[in-house]
N, CA, C and O atoms as a CHARMM CRD file, in Angstrom:
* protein
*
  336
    1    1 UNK  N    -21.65000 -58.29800-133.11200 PROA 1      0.00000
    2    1 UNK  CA   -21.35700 -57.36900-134.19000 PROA 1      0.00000
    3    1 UNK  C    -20.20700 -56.43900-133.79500 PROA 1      0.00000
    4    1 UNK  O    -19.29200 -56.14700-134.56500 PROA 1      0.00000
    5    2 UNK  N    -20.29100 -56.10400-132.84900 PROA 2      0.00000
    6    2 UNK  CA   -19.23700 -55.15800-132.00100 PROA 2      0.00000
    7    2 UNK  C    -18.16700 -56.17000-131.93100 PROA 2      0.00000
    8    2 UNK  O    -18.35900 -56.66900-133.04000 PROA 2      0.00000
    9    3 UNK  N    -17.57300 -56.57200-131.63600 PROA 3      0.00000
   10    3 UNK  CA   -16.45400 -57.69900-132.01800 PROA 3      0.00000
   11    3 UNK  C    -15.96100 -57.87400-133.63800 PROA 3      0.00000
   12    3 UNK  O    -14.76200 -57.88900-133.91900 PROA 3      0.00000
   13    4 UNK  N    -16.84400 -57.98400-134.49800 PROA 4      0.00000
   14    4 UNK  CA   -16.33400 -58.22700-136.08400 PROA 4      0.00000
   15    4 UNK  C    -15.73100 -56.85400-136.06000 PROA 4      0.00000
   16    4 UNK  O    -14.53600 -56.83800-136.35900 PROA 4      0.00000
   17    5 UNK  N    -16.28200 -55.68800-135.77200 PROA 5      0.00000
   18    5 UNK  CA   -15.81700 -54.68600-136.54600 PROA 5      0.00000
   19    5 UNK  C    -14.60400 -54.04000-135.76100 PROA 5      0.00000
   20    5 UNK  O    -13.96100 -53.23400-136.43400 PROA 5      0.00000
   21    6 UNK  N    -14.26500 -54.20000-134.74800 PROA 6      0.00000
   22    6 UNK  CA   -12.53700 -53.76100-133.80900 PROA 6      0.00000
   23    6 UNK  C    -11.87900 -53.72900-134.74200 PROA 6      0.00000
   24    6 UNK  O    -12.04600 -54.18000-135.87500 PROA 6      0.00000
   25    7 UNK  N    -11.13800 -53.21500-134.31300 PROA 7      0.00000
   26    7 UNK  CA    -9.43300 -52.23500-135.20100 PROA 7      0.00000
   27    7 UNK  C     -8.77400 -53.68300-135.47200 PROA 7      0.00000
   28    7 UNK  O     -8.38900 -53.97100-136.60500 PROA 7      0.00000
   29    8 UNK  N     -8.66700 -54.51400-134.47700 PROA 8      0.00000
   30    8 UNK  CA    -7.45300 -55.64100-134.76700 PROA 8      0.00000
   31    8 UNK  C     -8.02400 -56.84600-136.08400 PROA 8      0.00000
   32    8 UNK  O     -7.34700 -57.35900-136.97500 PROA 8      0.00000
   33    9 UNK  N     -9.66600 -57.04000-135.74300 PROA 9      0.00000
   34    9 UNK  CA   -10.13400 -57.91000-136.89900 PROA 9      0.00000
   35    9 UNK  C     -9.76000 -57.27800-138.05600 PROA 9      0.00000
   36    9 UNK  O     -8.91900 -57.73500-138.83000 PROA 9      0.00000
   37   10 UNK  N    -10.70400 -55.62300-138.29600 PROA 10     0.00000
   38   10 UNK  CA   -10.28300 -55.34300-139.70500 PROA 10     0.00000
   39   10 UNK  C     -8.90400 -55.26400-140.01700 PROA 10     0.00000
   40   10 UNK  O     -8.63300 -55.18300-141.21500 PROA 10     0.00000
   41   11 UNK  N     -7.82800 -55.26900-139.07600 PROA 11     0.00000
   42   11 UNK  CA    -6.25500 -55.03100-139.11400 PROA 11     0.00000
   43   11 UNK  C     -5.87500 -56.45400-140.01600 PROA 11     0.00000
   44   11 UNK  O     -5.36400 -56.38300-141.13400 PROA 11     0.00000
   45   12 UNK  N     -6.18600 -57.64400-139.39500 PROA 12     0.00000
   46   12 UNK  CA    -5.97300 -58.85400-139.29700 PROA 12     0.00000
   47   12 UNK  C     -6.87800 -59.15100-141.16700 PROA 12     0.00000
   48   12 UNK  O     -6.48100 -59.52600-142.27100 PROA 12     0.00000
   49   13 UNK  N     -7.73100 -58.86900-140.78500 PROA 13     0.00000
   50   13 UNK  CA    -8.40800 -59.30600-142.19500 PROA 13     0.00000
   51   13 UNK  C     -7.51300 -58.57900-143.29900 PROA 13     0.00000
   52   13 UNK  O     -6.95200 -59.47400-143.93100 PROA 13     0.00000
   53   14 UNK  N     -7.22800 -57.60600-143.68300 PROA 14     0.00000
   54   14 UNK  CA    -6.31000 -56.71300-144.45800 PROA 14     0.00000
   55   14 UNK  C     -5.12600 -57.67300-144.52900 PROA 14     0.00000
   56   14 UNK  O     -4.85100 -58.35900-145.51400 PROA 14     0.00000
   57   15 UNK  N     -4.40200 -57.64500-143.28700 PROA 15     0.00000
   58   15 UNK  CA    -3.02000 -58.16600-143.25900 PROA 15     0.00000
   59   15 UNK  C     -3.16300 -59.55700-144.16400 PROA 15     0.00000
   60   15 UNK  O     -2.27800 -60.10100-144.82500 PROA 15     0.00000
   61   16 UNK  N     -4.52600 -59.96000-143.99500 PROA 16     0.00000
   62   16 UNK  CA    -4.62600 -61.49500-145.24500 PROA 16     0.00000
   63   16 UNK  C     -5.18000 -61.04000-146.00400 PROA 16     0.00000
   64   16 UNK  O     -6.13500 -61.80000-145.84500 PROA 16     0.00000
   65   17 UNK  N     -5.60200 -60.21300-147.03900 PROA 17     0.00000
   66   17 UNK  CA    -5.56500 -60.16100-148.35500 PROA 17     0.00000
   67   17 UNK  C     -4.24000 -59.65500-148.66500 PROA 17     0.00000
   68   17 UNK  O     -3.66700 -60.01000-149.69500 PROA 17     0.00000
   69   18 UNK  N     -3.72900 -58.86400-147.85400 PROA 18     0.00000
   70   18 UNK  CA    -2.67500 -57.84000-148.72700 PROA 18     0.00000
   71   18 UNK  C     -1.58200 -58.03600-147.64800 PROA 18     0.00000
   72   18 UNK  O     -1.49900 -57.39500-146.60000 PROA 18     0.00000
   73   19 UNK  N     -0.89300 -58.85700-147.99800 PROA 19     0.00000
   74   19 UNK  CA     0.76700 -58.92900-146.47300 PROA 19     0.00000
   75   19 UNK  C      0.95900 -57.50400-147.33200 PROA 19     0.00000
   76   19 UNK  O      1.11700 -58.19000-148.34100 PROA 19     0.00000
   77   20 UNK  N      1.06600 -56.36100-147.75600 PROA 20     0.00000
   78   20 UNK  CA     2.41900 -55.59600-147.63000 PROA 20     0.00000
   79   20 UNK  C      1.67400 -53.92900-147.23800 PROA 20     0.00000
   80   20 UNK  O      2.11400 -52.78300-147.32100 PROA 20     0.00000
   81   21 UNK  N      0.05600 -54.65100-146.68800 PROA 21     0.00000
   82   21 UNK  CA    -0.41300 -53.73700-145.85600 PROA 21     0.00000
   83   21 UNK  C      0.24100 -52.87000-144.60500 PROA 21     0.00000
   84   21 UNK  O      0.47400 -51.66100-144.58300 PROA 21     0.00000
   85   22 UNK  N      0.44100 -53.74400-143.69100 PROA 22     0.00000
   86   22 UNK  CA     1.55200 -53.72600-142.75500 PROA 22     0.00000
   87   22 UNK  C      2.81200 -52.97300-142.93700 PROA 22     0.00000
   88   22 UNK  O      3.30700 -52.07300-142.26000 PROA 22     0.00000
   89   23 UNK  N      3.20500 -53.55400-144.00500 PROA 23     0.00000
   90   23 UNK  CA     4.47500 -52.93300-144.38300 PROA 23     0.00000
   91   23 UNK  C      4.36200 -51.37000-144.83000 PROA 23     0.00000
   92   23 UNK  O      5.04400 -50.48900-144.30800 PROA 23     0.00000
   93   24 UNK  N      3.54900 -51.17700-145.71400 PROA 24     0.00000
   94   24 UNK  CA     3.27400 -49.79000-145.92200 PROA 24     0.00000
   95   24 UNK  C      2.73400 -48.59000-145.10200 PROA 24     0.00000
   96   24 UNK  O      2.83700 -47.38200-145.32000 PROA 24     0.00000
   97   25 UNK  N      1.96000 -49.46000-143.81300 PROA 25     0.00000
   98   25 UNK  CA     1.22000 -48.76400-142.79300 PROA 25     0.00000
   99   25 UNK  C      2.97700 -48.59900-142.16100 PROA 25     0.00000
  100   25 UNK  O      3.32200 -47.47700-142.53000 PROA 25     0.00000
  101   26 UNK  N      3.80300 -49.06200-141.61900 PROA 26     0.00000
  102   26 UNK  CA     5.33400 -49.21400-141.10200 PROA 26     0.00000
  103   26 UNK  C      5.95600 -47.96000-141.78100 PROA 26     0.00000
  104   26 UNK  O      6.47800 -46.99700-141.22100 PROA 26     0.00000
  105   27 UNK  N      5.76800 -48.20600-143.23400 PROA 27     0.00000
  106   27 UNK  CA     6.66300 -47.41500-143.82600 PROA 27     0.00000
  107   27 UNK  C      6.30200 -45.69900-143.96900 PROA 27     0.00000
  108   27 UNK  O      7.03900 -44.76500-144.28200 PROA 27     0.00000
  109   28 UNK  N      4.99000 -45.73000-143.63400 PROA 28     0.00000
  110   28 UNK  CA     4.10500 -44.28500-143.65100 PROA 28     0.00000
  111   28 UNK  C      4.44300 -43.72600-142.57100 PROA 28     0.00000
  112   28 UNK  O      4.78900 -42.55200-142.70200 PROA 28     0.00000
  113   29 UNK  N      4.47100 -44.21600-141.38300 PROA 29     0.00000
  114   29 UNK  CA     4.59200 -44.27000-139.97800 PROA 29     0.00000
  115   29 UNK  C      6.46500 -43.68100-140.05400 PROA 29     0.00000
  116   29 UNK  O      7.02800 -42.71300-139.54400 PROA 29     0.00000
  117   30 UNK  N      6.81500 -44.47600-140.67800 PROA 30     0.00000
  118   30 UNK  CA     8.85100 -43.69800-140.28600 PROA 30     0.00000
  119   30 UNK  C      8.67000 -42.25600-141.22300 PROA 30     0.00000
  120   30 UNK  O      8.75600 -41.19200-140.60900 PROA 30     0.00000
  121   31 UNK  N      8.43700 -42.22700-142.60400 PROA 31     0.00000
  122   31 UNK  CA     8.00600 -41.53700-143.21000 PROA 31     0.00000
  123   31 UNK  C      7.71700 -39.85800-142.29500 PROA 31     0.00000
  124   31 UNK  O      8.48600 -38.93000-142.04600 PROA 31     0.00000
  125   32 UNK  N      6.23300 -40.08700-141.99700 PROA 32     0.00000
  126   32 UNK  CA     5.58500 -39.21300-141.66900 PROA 32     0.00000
  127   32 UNK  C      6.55300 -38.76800-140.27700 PROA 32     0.00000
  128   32 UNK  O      6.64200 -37.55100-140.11600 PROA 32     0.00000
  129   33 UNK  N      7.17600 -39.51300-139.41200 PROA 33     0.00000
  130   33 UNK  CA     8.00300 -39.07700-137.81600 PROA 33     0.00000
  131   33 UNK  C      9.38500 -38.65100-138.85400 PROA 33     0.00000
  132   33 UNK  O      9.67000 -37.46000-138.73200 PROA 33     0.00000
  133   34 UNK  N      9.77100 -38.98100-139.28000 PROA 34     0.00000
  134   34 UNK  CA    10.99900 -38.51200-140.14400 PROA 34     0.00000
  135   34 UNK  C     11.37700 -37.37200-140.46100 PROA 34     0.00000
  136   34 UNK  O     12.48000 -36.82500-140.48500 PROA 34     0.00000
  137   35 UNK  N      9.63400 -36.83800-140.87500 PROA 35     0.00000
  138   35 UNK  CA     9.16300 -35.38800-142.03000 PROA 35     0.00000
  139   35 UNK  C      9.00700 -34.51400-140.93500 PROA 35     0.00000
  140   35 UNK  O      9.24300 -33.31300-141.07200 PROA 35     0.00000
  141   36 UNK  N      8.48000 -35.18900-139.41600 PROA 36     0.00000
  142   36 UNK  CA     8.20900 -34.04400-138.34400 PROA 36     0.00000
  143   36 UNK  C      9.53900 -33.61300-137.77800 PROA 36     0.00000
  144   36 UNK  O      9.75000 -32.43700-137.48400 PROA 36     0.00000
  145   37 UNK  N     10.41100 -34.54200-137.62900 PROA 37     0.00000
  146   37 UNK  CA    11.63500 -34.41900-137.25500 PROA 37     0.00000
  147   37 UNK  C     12.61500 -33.17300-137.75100 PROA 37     0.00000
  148   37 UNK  O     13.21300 -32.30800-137.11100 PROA 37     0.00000
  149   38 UNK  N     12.49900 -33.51400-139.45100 PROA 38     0.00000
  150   38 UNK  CA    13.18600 -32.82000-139.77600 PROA 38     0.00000
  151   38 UNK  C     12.97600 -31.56000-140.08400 PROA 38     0.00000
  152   38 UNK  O     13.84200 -30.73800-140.38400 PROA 38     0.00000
  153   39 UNK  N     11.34300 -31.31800-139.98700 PROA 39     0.00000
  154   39 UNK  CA    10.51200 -30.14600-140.25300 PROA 39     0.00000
  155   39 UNK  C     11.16800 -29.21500-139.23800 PROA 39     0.00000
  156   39 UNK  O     11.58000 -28.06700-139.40900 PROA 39     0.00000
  157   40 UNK  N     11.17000 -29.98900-138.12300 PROA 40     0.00000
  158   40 UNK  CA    11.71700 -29.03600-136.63600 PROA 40     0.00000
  159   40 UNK  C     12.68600 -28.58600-137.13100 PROA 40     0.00000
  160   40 UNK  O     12.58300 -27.37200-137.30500 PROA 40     0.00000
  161   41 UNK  N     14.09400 -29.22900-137.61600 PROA 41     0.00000
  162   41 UNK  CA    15.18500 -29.52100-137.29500 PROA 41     0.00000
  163   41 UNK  C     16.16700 -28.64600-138.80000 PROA 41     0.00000
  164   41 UNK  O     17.37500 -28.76400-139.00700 PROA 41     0.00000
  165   42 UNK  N     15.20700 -27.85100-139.60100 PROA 42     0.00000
  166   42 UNK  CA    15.12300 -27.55700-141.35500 PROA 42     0.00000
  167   42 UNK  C     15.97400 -26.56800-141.19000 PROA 42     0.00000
  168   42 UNK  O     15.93500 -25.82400-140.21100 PROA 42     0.00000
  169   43 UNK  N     17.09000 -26.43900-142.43300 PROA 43     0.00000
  170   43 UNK  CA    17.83600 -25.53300-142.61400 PROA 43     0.00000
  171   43 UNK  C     17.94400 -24.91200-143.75700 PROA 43     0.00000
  172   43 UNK  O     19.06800 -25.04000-144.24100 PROA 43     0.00000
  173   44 UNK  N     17.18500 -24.26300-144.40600 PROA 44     0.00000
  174   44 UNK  CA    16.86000 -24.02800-145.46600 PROA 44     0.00000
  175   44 UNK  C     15.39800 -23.66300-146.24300 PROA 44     0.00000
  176   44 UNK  O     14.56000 -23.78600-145.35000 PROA 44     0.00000
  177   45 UNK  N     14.94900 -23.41100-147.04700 PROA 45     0.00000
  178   45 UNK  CA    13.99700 -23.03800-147.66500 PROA 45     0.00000
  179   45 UNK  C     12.83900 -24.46700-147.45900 PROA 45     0.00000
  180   45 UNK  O     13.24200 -25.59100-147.16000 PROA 45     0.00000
  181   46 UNK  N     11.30100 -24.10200-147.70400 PROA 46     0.00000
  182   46 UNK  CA    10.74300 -25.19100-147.13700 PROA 46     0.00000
  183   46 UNK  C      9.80000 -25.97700-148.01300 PROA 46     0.00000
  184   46 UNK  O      8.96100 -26.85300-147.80100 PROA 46     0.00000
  185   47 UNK  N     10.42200 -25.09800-149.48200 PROA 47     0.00000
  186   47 UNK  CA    10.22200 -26.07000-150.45700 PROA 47     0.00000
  187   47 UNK  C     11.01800 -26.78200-151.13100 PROA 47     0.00000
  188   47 UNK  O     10.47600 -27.46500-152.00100 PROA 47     0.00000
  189   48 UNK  N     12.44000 -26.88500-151.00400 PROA 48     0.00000
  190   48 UNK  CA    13.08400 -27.84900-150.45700 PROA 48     0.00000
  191   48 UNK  C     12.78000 -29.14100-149.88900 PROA 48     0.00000
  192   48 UNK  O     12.88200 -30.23500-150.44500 PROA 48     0.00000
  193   49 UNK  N     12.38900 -28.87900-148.69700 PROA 49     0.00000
  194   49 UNK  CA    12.29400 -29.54700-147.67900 PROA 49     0.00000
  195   49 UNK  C     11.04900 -30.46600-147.96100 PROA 49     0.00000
  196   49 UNK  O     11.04300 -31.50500-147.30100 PROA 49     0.00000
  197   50 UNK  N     10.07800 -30.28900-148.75100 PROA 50     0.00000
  198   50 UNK  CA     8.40500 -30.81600-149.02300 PROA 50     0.00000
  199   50 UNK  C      9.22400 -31.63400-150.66100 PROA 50     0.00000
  200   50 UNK  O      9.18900 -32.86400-150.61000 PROA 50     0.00000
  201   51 UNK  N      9.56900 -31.33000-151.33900 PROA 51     0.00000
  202   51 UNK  CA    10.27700 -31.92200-152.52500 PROA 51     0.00000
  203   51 UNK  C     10.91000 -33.17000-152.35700 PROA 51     0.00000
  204   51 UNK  O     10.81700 -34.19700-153.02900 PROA 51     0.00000
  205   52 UNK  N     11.69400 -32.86100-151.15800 PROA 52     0.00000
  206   52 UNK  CA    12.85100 -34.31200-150.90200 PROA 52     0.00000
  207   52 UNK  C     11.95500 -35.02400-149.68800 PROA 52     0.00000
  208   52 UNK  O     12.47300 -36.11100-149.43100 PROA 52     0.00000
  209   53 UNK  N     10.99500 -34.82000-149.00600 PROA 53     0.00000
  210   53 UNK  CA     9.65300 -35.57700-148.44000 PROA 53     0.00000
  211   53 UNK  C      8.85700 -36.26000-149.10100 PROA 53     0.00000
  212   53 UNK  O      8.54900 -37.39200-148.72700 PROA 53     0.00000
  213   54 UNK  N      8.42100 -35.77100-150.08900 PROA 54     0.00000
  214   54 UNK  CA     7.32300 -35.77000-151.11400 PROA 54     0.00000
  215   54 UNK  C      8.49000 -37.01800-152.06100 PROA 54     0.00000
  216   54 UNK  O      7.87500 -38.00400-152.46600 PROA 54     0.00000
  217   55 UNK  N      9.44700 -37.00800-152.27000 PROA 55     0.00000
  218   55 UNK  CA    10.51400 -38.14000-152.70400 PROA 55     0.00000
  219   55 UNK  C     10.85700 -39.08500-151.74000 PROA 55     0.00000
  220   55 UNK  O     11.04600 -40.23900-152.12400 PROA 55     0.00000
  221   56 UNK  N     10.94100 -38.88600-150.87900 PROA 56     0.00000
  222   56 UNK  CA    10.96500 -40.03300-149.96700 PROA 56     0.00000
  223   56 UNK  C      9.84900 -41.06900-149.86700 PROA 56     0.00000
  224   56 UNK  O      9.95600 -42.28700-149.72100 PROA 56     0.00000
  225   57 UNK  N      8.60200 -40.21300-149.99300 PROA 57     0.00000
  226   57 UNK  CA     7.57600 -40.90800-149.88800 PROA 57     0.00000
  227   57 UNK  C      7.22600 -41.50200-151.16300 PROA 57     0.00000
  228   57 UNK  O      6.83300 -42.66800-151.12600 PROA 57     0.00000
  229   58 UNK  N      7.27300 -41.10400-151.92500 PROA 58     0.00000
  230   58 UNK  CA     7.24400 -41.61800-153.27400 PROA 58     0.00000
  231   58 UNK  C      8.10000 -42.89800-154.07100 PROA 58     0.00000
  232   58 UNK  O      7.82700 -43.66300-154.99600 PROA 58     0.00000
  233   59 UNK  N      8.93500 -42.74600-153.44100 PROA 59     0.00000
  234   59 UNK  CA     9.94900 -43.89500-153.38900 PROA 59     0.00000
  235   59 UNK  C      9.93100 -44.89200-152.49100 PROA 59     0.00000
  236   59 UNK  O     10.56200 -45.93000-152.69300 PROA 59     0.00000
  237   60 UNK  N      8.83700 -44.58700-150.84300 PROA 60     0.00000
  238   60 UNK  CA     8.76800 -45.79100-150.51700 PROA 60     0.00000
  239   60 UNK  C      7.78900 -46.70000-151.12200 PROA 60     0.00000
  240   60 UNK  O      7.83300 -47.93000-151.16100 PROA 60     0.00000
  241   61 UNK  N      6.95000 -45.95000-151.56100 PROA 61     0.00000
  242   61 UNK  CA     5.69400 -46.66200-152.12900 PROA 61     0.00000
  243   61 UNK  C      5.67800 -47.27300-153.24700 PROA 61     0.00000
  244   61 UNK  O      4.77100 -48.01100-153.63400 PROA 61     0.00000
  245   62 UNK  N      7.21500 -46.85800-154.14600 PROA 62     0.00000
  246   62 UNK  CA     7.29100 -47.10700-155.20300 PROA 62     0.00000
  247   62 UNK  C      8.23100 -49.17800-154.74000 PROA 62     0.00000
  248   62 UNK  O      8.03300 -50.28800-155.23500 PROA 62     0.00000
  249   63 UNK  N      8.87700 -48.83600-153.96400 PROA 63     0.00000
  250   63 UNK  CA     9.97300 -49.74700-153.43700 PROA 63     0.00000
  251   63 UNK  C      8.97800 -50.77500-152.56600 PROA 63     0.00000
  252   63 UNK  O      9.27300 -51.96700-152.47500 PROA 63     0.00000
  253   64 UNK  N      7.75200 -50.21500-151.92100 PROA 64     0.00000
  254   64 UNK  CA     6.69500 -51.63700-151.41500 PROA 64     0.00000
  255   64 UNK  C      6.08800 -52.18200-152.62300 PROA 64     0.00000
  256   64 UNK  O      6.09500 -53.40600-152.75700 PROA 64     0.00000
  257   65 UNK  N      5.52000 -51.38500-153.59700 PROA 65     0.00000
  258   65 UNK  CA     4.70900 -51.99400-154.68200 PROA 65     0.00000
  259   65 UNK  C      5.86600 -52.95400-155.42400 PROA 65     0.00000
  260   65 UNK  O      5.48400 -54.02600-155.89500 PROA 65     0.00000
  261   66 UNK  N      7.05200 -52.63600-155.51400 PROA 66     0.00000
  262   66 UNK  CA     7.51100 -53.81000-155.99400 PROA 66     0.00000
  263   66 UNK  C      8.40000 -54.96700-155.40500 PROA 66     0.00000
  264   66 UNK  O      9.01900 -55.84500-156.00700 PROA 66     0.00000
  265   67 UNK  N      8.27100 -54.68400-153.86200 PROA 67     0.00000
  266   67 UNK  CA     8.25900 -55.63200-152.90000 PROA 67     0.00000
  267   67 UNK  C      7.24400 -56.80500-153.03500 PROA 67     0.00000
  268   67 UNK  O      7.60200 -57.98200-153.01600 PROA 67     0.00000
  269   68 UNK  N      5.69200 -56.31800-153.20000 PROA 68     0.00000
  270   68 UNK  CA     4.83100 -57.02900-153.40700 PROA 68     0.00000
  271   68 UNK  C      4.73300 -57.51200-154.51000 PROA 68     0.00000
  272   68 UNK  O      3.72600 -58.22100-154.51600 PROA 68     0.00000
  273   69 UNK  N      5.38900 -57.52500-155.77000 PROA 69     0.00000
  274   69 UNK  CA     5.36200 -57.99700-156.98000 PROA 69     0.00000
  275   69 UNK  C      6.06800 -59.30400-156.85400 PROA 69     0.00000
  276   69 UNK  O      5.54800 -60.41300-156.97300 PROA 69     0.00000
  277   70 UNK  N      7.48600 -59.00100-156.56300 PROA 70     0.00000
  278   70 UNK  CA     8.05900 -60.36200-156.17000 PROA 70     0.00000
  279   70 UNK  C      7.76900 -61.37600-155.40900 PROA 70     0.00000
  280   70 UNK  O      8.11400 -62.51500-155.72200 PROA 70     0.00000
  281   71 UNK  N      7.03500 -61.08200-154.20500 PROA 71     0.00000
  282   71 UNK  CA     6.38400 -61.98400-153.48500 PROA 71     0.00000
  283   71 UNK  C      4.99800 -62.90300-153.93100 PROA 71     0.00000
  284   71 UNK  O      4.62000 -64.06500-153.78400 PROA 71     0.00000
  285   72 UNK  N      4.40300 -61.45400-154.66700 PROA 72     0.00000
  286   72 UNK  CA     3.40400 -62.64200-155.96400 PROA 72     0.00000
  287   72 UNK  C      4.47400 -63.78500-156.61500 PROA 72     0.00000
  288   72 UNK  O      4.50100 -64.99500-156.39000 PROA 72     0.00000
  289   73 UNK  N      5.28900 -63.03400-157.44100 PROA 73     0.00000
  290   73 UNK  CA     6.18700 -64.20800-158.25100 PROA 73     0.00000
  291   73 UNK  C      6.13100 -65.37000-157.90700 PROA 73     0.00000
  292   73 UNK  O      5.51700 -66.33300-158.36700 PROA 73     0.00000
  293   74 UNK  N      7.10900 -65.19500-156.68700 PROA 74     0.00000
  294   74 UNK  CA     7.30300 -66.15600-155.71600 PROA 74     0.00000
  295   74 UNK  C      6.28700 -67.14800-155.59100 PROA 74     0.00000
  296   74 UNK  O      6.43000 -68.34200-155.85400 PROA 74     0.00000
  297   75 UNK  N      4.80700 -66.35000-154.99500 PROA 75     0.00000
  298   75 UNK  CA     4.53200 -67.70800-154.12600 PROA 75     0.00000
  299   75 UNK  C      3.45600 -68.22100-155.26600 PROA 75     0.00000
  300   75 UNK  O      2.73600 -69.20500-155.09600 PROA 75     0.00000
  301   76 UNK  N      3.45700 -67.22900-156.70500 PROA 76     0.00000
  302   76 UNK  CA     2.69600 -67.60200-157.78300 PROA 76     0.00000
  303   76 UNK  C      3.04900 -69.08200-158.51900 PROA 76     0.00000
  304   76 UNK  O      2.42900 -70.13100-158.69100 PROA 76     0.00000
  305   77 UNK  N      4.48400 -68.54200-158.87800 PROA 77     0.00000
  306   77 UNK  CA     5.31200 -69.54900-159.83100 PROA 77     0.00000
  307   77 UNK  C      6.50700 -70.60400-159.23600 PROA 77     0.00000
  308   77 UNK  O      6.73700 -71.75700-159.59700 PROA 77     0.00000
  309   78 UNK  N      7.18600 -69.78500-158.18500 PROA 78     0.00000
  310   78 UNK  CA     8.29100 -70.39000-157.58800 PROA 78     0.00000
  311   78 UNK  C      7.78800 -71.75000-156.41200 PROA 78     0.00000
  312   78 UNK  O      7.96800 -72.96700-156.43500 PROA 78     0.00000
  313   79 UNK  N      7.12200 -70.85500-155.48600 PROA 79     0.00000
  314   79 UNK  CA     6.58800 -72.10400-154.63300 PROA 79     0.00000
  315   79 UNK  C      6.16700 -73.24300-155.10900 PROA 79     0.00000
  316   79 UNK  O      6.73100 -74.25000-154.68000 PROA 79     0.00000
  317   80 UNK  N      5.05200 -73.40600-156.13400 PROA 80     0.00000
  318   80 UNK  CA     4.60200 -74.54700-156.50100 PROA 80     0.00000
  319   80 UNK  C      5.31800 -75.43800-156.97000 PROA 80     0.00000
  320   80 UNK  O      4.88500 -76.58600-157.06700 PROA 80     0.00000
  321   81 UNK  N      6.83900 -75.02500-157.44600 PROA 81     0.00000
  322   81 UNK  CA     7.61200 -76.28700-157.99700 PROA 81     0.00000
  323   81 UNK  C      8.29000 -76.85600-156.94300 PROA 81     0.00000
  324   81 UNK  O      8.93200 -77.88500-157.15400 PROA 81     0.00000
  325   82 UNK  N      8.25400 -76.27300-155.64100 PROA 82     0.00000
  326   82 UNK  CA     8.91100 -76.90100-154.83500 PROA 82     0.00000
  327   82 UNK  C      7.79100 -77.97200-153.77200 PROA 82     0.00000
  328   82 UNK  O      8.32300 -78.96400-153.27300 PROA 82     0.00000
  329   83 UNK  N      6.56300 -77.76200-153.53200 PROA 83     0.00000
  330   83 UNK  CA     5.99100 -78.39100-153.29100 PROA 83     0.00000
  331   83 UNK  C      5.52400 -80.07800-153.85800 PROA 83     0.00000
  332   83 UNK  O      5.37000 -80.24500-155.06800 PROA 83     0.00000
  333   84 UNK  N      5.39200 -80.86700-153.20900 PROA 84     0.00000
  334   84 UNK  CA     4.86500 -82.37400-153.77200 PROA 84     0.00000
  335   84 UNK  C      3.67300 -82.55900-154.57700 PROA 84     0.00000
  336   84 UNK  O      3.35000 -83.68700-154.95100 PROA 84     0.00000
């Protein structure tokens, strides 16, 4: 039982229902080191700074969800005509 439930199975099981799991866990990850970075690094007011974060992030999520749309397409409609 201790074996099914480790970080890498449930990692692994996810990564096969949903490939753009990964990708979004990736993209949260630059995201979030990005926001600390620049939090340090801020020149200006710091709602500002949470606005154009809060857009960044919003836009990656917006830019994976339709990463994953096309790849449905794809392996929905496109693949099968190329197969025998």
């Amino acid at each position: 039982m201790e074996e099914e439930d480790s970080f890498a199975n449930r990692f692994s099981k996810k990564t096969n229902q949903m490939p753009m799991f990964p990708i979004g866990m990736a993209a949260f990850g630059c995201i979030a080191a990005y926001g600390l970075y620049k939090f340090k690094n801020r020149k200006g007011p710091i709602s500002l700074y949470l606005i154009q974060l809060r857009l960044a992030a919003q836009g990656s999520a917006v830019g994976i969800i339709g990463l994953g749309l096309f790849y449905n397409i794809y392996k929905d409609l496109v693949e099968p005509k190329f197969k025998p």
